[in-house]
C-alpha positions as CSV (number, residue, x, y, z in Angstrom):
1,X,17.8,-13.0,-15.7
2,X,15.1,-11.8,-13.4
3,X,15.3,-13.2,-9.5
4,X,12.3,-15.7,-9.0
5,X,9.7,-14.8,-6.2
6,X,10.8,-14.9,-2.8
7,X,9.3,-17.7,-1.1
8,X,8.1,-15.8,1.6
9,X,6.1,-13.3,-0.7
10,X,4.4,-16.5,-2.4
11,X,3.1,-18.7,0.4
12,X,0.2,-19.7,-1.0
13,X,1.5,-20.1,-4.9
14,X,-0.4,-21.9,-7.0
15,X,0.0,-23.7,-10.5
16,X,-1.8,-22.5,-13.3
17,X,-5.1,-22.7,-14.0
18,X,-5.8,-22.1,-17.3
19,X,-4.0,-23.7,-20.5
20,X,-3.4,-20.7,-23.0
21,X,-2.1,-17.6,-23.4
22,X,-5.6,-15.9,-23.4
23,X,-8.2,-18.7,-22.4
24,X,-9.6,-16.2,-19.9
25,X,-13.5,-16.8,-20.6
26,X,-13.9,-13.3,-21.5
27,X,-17.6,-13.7,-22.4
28,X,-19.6,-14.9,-19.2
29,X,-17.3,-14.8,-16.5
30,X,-17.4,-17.2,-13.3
31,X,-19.1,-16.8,-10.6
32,X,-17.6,-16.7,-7.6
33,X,-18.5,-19.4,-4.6
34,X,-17.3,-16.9,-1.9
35,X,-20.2,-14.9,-1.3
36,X,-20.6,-11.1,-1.2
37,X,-17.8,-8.2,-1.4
38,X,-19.4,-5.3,0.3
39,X,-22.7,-6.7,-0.4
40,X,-22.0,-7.3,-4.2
41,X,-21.6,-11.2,-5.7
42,X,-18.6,-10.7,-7.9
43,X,-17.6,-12.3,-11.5
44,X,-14.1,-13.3,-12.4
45,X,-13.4,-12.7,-16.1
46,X,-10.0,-15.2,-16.0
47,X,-7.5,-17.4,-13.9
48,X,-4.3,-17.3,-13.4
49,X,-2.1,-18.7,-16.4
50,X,1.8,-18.7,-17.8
51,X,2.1,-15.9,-19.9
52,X,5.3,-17.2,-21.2
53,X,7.2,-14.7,-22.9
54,X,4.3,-13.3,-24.4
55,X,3.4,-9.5,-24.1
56,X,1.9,-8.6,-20.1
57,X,-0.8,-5.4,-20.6
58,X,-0.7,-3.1,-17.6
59,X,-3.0,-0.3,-16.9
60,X,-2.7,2.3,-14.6
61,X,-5.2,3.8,-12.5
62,X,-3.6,6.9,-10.3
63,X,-1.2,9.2,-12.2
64,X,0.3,11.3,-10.0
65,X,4.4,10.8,-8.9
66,X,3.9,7.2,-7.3
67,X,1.4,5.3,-10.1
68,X,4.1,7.1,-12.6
69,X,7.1,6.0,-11.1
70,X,5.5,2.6,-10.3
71,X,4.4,2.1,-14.1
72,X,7.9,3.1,-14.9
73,X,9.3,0.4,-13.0
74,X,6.8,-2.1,-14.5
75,X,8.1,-1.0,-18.3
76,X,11.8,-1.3,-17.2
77,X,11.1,-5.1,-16.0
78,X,13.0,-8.1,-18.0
79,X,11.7,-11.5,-19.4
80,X,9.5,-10.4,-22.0
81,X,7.7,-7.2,-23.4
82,X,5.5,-5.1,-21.0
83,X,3.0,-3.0,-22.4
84,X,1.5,0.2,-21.0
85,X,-2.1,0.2,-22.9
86,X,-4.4,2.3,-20.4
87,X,-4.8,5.5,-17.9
88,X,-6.9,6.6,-15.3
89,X,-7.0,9.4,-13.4
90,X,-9.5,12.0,-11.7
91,X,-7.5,15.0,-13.1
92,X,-6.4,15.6,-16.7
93,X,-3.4,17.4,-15.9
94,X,-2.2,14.6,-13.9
95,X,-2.9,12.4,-16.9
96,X,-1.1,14.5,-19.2
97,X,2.1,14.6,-17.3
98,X,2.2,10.8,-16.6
99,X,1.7,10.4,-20.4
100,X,4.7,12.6,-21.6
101,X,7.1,10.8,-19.1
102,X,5.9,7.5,-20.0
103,X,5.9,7.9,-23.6
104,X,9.2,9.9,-23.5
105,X,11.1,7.2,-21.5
106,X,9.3,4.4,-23.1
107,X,8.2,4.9,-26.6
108,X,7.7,1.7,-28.1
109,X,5.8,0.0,-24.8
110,X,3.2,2.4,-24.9
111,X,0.2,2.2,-27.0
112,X,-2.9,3.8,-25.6
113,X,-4.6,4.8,-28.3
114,X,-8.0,6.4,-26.7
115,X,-7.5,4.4,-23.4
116,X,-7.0,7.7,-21.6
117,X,-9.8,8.1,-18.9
118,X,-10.5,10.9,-16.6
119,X,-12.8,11.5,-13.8
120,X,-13.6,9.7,-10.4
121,X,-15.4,6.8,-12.5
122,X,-12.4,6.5,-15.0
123,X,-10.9,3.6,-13.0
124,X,-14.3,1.4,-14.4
125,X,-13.1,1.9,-17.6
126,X,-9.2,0.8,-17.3
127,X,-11.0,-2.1,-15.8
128,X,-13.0,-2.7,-18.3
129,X,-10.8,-2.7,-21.1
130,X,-8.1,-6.1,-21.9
131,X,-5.6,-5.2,-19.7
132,X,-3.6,-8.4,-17.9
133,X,-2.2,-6.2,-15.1
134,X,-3.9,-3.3,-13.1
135,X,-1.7,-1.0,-11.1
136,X,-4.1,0.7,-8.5
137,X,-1.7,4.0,-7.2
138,X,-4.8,6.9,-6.4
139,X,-4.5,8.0,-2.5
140,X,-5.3,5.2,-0.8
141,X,-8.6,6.0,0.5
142,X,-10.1,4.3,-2.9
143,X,-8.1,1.5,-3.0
144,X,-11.0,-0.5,-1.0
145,X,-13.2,0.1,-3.9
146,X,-10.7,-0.2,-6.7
147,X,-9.3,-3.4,-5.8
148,X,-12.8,-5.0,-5.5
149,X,-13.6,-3.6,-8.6
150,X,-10.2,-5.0,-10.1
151,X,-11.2,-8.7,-8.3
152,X,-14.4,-8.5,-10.1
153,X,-13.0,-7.6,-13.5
154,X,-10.2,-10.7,-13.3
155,X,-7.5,-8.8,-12.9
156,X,-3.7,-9.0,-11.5
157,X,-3.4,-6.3,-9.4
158,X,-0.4,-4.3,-8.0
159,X,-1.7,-1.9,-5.1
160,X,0.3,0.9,-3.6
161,X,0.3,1.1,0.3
162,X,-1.6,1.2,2.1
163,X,-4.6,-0.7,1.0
164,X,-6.8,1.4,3.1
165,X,-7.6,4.5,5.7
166,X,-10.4,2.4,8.3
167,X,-11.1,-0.6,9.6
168,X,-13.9,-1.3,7.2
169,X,-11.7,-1.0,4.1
170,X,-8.8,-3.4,5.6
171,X,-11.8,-6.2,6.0
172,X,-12.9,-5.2,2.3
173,X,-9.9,-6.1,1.1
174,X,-8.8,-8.9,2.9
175,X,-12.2,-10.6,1.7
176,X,-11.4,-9.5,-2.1
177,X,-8.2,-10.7,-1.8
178,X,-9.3,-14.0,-0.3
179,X,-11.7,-14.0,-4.0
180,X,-8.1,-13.3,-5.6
181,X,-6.7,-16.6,-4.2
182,X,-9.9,-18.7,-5.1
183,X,-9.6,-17.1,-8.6
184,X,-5.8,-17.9,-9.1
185,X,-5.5,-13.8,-9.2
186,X,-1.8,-12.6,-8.1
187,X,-1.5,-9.6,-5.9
188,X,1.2,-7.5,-5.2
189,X,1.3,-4.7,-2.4
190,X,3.8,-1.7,-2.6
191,X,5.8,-2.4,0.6
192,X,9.3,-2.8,-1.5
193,X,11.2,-3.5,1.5
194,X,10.4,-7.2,1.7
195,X,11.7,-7.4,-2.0
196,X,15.3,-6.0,-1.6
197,X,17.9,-8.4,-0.4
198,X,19.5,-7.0,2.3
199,X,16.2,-7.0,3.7
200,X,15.1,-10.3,3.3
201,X,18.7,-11.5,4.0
202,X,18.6,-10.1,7.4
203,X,15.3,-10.8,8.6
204,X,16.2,-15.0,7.5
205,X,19.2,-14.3,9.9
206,X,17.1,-13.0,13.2
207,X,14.3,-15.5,12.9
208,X,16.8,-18.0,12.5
209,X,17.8,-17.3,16.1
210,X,20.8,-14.9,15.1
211,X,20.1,-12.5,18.0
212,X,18.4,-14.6,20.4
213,X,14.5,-14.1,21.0
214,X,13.3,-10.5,20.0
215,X,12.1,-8.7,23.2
216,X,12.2,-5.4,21.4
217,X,12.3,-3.4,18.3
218,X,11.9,0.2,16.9
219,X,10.5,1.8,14.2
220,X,11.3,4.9,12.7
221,X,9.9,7.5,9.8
222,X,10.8,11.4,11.2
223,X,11.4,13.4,8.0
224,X,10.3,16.7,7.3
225,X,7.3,16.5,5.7
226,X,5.3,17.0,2.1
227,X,4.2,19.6,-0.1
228,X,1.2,21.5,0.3
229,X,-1.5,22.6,-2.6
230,X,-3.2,26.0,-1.7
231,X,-6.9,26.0,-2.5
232,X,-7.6,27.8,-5.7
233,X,-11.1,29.7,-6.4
234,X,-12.1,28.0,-9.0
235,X,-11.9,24.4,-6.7
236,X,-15.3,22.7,-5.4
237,X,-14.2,21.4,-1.7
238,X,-14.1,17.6,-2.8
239,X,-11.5,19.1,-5.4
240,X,-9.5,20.7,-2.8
241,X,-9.3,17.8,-0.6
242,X,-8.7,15.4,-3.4
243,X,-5.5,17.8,-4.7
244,X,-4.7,18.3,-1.3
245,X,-5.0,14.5,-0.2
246,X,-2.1,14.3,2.1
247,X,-3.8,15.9,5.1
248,X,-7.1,14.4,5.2
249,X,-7.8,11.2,7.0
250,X,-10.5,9.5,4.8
251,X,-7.9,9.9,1.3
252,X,-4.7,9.5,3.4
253,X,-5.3,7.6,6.6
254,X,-2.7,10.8,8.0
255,X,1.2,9.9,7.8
256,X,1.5,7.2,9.9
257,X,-0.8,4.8,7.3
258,X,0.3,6.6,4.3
259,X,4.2,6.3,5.1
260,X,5.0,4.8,8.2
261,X,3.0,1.9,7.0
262,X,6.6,0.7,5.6
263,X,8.5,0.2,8.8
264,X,5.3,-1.3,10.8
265,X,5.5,-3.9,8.3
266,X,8.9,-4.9,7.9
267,X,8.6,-5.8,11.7
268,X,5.6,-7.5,11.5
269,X,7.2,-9.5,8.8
270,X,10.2,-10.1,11.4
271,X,7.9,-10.9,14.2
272,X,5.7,-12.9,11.5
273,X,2.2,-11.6,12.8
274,X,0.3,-8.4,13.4
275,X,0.9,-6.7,17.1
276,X,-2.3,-7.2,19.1
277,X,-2.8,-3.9,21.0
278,X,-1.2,-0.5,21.1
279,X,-1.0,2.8,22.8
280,X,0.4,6.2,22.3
281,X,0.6,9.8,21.5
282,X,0.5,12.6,18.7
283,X,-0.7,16.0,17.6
284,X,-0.4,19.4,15.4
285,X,2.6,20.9,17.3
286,X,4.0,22.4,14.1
287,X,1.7,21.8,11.0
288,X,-1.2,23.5,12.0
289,X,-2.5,25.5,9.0
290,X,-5.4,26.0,7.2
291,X,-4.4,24.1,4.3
292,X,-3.2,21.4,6.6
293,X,-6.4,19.7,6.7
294,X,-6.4,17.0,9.4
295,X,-3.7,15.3,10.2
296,X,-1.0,15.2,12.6
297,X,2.6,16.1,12.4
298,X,3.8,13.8,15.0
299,X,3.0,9.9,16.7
300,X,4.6,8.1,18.8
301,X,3.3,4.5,20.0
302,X,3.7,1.5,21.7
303,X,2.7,-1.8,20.3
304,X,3.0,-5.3,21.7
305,X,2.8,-8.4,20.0
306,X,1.3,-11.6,21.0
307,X,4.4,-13.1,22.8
308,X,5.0,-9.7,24.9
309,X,7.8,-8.2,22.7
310,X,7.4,-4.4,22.2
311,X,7.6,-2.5,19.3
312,X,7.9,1.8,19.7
313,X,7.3,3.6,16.5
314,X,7.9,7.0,15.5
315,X,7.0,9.1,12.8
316,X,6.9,12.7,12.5
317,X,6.7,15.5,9.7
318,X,8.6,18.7,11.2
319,X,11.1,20.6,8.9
320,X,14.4,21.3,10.8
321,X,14.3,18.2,12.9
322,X,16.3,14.9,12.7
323,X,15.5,12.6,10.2
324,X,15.6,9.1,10.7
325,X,14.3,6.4,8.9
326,X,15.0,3.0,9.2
327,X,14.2,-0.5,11.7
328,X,16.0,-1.9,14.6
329,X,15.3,-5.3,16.5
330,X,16.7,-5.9,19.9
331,X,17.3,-9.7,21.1
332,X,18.5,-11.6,23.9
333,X,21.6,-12.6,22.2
334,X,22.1,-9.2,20.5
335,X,20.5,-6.3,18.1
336,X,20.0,-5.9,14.0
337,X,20.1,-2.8,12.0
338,X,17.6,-3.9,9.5
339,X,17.9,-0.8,7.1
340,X,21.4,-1.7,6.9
341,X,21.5,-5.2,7.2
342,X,23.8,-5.2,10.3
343,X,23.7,-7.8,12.9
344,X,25.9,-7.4,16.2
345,X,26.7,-9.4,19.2
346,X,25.3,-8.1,23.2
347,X,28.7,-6.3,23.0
348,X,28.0,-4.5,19.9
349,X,30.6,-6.2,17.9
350,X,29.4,-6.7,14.1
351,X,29.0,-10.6,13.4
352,X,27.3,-10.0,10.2
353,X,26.7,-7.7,7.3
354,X,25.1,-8.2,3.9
355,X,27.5,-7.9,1.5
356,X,24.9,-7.5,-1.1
357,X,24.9,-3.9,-3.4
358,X,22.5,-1.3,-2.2
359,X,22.2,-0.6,-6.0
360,X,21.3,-4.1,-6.5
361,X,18.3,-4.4,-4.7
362,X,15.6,-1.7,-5.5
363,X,12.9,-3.0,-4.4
364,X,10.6,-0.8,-6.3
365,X,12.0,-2.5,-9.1
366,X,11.8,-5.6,-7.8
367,X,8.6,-5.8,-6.7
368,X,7.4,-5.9,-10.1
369,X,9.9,-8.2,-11.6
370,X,8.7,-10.6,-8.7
371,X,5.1,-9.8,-9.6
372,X,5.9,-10.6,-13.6
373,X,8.1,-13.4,-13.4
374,X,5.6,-15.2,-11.7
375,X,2.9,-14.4,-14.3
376,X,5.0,-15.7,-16.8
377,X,5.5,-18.9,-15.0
378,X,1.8,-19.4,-14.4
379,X,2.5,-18.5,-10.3
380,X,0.5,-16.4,-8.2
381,X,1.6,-13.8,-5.7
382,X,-0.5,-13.4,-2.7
383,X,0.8,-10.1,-1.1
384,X,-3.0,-8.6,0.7
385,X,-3.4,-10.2,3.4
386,X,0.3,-8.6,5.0
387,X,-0.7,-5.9,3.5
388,X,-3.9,-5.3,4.8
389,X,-2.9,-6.5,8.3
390,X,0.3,-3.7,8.2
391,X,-2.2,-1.3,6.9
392,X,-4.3,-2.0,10.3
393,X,-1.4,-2.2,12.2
394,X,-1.1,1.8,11.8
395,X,-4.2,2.4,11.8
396,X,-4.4,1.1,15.4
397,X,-1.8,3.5,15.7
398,X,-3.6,6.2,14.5
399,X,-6.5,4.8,16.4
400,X,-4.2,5.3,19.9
401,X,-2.4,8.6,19.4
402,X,-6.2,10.2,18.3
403,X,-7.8,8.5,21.3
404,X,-4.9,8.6,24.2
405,X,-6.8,5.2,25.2
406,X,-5.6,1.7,24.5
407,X,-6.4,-0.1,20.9
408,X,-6.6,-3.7,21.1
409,X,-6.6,-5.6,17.8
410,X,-10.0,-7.3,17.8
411,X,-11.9,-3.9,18.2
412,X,-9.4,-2.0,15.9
413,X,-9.9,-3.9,13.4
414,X,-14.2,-4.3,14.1
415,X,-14.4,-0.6,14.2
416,X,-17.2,0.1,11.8
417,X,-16.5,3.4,11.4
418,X,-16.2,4.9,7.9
419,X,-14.2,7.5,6.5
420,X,-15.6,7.9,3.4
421,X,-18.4,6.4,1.1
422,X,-16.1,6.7,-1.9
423,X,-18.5,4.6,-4.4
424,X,-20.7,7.4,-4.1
425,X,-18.5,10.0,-5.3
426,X,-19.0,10.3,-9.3
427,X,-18.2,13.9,-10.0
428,X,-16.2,16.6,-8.3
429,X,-19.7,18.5,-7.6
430,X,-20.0,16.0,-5.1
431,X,-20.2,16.5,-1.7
432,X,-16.8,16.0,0.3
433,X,-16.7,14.0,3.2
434,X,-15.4,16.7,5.6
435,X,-16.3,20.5,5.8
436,X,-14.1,23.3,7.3
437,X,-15.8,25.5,9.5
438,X,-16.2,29.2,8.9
439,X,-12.3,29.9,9.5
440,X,-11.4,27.3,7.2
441,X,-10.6,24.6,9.7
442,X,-10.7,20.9,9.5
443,X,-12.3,19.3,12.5
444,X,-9.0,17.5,14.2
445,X,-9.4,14.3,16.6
446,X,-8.9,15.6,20.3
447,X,-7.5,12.8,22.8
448,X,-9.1,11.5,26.3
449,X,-12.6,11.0,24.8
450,X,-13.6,13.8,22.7
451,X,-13.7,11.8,19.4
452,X,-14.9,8.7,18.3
453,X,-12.5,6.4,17.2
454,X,-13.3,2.9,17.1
């Protein structure tokens, strides 16, 4: 029997809003009393409503190895049939390949028919079609743009993380999403963690005083990196970048939004806020090619939250290092392992661990069984807002390390600086958003003033 929504994924859950299976208003839509997204009034096809046991329609928009292993997990979920019934992606190949594993794992819950879509407009069409259930997993530097567009259409979304690269996309969300919850719309963000049990079991522990008052915590993602794509004659530059996503800024917000993201949130959800400034350090001390794009292979920062506690963060990319990934929170009364689910006393001594089965408690498997068990229940799941707000939280970050300056919260997230104008892009003739210079070189941020940051 699939496990009901965690309370603390759902705090605004509503009951359902519409009677019927499909009683969605498909013709006319509603118009929305919220005002503008992005200076567009939006239209809201349907409401939330129980879907019972009836069949849920996904469509996925983003088919390379995360939107495939997240539609996966969607078609293995319990409680009543998933179907997968459209595709989206800019590339054909990557397509193709999501197709064949899809189809081979899952025969019968795939039905496409000519709902495959390609090109950097195809995500219009997935929206477009009668799908219940959009799963938005392209680099995240369109995820702005593609969960508006998703708002607009009346869909359920489930959006990988992070939800965006810049300030400007975090606020674009967080004011669709706001439309979502007016609209009775359920949206799930990627960040698994706070679906697995030993997680959440944990966290209930510490902020129910198990360690004391948190003074202190640490964050950790140092691995050794992720594959490079050499550029290929036949590429235009927007091409290149968008194959090579990883290492430019404006598609991947640079490691420490596109994976650290994960352990920035799970302390924000311990601490149960955003931090409200942060300082710190990075470069390119090993990665520091020409097919490295931007980004840096190393940051290091300080945050600090609104009642003083720290937080210091690491992440790095450098093969032949330590890897460590995982959180830790320190307290007056004693520490936590979080990855673990270990709690000890100021002496060390273990006075509790979860007893519950790592194999038990995927979250990327859970985070969709959450997402569909309240559909069927006629429940919402309101999952952008801490999204968004961990998505900042490393952007201010990435804000510091660049700058070697102090972020504050309040002009991190005001920065109106903008990556990208991805609406404009409609064809990969289009112009890219960065040039490299006449040795193939990416312009890099330079601490102590040199770039703009906020």
């Amino acid at each position: 029997m699939p496990t009901p929504p965690p309370k603390t994924h759902t705090p605004s859950s509503q009951p359902p809003q519409a009677p019927s299976r499909r009683g969605f208003l498909k013709g006319g839509g509603i118009i929305l009393a919220g005002g503008a997204i992005a200076g567009a009034e939006l239209g809201v096809a349907r409401a939330a409503h129980p879907f019972g046991s009836d069949s849920i329609k996904i469509g996925l928009v983003g088919c390379g190895k995360r939107g495939t292993e997240a539609a996966l997990d969607a078609l293995r979920t319990h409680g009543g049939e998933v179907k997968l019934v459209a595709l989206a992606d800019v590339f054909e190949n990557n397509l193709q390949s999501a197709y064949r594993s899809l189809k081979g794992k899952h025969p019968s819950q795939v039905d496409l028919h000519d709902r495959r879509f390609v090109g950097l407009d195809a995500y219009k069409q997935v929206m477009a079609s009668d799908v219940d259930v959009v799963i938005l997993a392209t680099p995240p530097g369109f995820r702005p743009l593609q969960f508006e567009a998703a708002v607009q259409a009346g869909k359920h979304v489930f959006m990988e993380k992070p939800v965006a690269t810049d300030a400007v996309g975090v606020r674009r969300v967080l004011a669709a999403n706001q439309i979502a919850i007016e609209q009775g719309l359920s949206v799930a963000v990627g960040l698994q963690r706070r679906h697995e049990v030993r997680y959440r079991q944990c966290i209930e522990r510490i902020q129910d005083g198990a360690i004391g008052e948190i003074m202190f915590a640490r964050a950790y993602w140092n691995g050794a990196g992720v594959w490079v794509r050499p550029r290929t004659q036949d590429q235009t530059e927007l091409e290149y970048q968008l194959r090579n996503w990883y290492y430019f800024n404006w598609l991947s917000g640079d490691h420490i939004v596109e994976q650290h993201v994960h352990n920035l949130d799970v302390i924000n959800w311990l601490m149960k806020s955003h931090p409200i400034e942060a300082q710190g350090q990075g470069g390119r001390e090993v990665r520091d090619g020409i097919d490295h794009g931007q980004i840096f292979d190393h940051h290091m920062v300080e945050y600090t939250y609104a009642g003083g506690a720290r937080m210091l963060s690491q992440c790095r990319h450098m093969q032949g290092c330590r890897t460590s990934i995982g959180e830790f929170a320190h307290g007056t009364q004693g520490s936590a392992d979080l990855a673990n689910a270990i709690l000890r006393d100021s002496r060390g001594n273990v006075i509790w661990q979860s007893d519950a089965d790592r194999r038990d408690t995927n979250g990327y498997a859970q985070e969709h069984t959450d997402l569909f068990t309240a559909l069927r229940r006629g429940e919402t799941i309101h999952e952008g807002e801490y999204g968004a707000h961990s998505t900042m939280t490393a952007i201010m970050g990435r804000m510091a390390t660049y700058s070697g300056k102090v972020i504050r919260w309040d002009d991190a997230i005001g920065s109106e600086i903008e990556l990208a104008n991805t609406a404009a892009m409609h064809s990969l003739a289009d112009a890219a958003p960065v040039i490299p210079d006449a040795q193939g070189r990416y312009p890099v941020p330079i601490p102590g003033g040199k770039t703009k940051i906020v």
